[in-house]
BAVEXBA-257972 format. One record per residue: residue in one letter; x, y, z of N, C-alpha, C, O in turn. Coordinates in pm, whole numbers, padded with zeros to 5 digits, always signed. Layout:
! BAVEXBA-257972
aXYZXYZXYZXYZ ...
This chain:
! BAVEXBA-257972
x+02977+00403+01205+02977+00267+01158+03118+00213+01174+03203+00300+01156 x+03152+00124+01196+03279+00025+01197+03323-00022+01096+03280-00069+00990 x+03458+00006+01165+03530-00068+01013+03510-00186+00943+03525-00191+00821 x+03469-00302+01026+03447-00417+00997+03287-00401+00947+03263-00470+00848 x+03192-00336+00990+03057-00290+00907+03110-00248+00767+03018-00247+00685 x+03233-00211+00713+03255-00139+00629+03352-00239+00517+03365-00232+00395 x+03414-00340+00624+03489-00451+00527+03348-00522+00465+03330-00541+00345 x+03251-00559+00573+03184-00717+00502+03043-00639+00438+02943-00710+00443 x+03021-00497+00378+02961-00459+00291+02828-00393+00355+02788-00290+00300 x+02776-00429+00434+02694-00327+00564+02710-00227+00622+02811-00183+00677 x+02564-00166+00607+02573-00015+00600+02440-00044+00699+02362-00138+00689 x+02435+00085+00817+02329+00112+00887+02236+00179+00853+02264+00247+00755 x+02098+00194+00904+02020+00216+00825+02005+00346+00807+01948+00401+00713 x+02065+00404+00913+02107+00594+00928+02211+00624+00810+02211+00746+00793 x+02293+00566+00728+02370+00619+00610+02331+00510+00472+02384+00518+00361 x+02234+00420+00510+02178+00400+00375+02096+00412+00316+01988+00410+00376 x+02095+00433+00163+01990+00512+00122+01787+00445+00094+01764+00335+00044 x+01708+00513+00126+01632+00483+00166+01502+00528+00068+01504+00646+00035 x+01381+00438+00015+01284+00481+00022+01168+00455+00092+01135+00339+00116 x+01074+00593+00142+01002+00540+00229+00835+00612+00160+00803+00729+00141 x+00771+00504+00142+00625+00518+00093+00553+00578+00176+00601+00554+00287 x+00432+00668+00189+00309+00660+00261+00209+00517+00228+00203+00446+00128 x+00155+00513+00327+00056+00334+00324-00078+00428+00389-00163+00340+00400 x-00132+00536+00429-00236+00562+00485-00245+00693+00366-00155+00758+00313 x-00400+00697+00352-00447+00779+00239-00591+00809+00303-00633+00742+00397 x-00674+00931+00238-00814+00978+00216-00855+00975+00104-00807+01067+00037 x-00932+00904+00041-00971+00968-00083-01113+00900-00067-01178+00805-00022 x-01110+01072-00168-01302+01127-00216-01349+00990-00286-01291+00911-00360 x-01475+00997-00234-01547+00864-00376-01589+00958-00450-01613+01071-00409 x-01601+00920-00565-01625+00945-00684-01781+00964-00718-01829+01040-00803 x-01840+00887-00642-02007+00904-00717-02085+00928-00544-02201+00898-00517 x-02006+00973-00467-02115+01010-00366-02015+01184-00307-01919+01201-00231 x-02074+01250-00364-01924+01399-00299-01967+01405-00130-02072+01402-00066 x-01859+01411-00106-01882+01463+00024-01819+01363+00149-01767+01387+00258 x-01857+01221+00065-01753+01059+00132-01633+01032+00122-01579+01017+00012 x-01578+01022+00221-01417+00999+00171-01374+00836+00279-01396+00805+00396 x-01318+00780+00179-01239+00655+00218-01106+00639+00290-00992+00672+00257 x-01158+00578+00399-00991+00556+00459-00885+00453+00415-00887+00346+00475 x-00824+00465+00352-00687+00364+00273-00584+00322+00362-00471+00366+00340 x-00602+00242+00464-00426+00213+00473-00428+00065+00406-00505-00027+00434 x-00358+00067+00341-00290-00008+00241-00280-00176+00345-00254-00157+00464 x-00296-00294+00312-00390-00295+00156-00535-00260+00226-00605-00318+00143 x-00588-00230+00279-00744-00198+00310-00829-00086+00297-00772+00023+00293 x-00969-00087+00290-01026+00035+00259-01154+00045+00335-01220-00059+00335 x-01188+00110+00377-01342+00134+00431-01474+00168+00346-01588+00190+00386 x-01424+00166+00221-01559+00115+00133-01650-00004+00110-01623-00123+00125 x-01746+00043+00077-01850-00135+00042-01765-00198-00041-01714-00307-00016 x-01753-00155-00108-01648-00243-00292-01555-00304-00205-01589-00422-00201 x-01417-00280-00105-01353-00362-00065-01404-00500-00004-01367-00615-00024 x-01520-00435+00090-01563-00539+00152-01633-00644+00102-01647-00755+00154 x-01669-00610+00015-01741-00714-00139-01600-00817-00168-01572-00935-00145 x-01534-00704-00227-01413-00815-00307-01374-00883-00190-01395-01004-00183 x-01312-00812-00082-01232-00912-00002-01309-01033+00019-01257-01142-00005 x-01439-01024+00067-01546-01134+00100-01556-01245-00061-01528-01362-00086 x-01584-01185-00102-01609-01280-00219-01534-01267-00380-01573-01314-00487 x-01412-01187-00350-01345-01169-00495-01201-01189-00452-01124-01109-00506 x-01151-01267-00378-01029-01277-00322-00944-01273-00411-00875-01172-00396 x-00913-01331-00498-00859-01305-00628-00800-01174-00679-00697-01144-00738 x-00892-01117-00638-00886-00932-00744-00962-00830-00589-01068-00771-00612 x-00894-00817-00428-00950-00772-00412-00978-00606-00399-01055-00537-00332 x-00858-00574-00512-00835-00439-00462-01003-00336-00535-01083-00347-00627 x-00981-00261-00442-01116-00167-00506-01036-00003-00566-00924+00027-00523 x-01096+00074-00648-01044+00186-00736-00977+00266-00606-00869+00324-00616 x-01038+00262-00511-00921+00343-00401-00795+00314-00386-00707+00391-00425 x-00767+00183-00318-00673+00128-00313-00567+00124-00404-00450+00124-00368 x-00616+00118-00561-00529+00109-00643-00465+00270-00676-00348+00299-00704 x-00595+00368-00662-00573+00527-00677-00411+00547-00604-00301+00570-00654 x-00471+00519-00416-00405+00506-00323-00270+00495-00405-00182+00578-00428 x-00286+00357-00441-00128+00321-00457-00045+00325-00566+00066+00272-00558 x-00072+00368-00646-00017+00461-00797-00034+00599-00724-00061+00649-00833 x-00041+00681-00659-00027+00786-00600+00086+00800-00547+00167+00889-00572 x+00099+00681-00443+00229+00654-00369+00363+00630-00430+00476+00652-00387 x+00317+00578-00546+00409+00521-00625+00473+00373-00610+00577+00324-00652 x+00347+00314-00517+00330+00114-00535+00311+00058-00676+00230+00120-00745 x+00361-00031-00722+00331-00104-00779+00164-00121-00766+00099-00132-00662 x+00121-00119-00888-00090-00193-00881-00093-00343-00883-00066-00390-00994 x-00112-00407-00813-00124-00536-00852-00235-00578-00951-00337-00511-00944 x-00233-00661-01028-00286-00731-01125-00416-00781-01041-00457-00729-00937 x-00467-00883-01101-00556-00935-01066-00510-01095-01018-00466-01144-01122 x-00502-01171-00937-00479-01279-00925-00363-01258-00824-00280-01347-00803 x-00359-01096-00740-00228-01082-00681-00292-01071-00525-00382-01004-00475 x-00181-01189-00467-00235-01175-00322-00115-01100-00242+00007-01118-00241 x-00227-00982-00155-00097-00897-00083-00146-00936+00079-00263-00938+00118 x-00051-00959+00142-00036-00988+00276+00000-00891+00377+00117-00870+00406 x-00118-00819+00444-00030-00720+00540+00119-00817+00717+00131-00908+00798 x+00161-00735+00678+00269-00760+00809+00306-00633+00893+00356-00529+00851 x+00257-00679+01070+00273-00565+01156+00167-00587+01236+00142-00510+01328 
């Protein structure tokens, strides 16, 4: 890094410190054994997502997603929380 990286307070991303989440998950459903859900964040391949997203926009996370992401250690969003994928 350069000195002048080093006067005006910038740091590269190779010596600064970093956290980095998982966003892709499996998880078991709960009332069918044997099914497992694909999670990448925010989305899910269950019926329940595709319900909420379609018609519960508001609240659309489903118990995976949120599992998912208290696992990861995301923040859960509330209800009334809109998440926007980017990429």
């Amino acid at each position: 890094m350069s000195t002048q990286a080093h006067r005006n307070g910038t740091r590269s991303a190779t010596t600064a410190p970093m956290a980095i989440r998982p966003t892709a998950f499996k998880v078991n459903s709960e009332s069918q054994p044997g099914v497992v859900y694909d999670v990448q964040l925010p989305d899910c391949t269950c019926p329940d997502f595709s319900y909420r997203k379609a018609n519960r926009p508001e609240d659309p996370f489903c118990k995976h997603i949120r599992q998912a992401m208290s696992v990861a250690g995301w923040q859960v969003p509330g209800s009334g929380v809109i998440v926007i994928a980017i990429g």
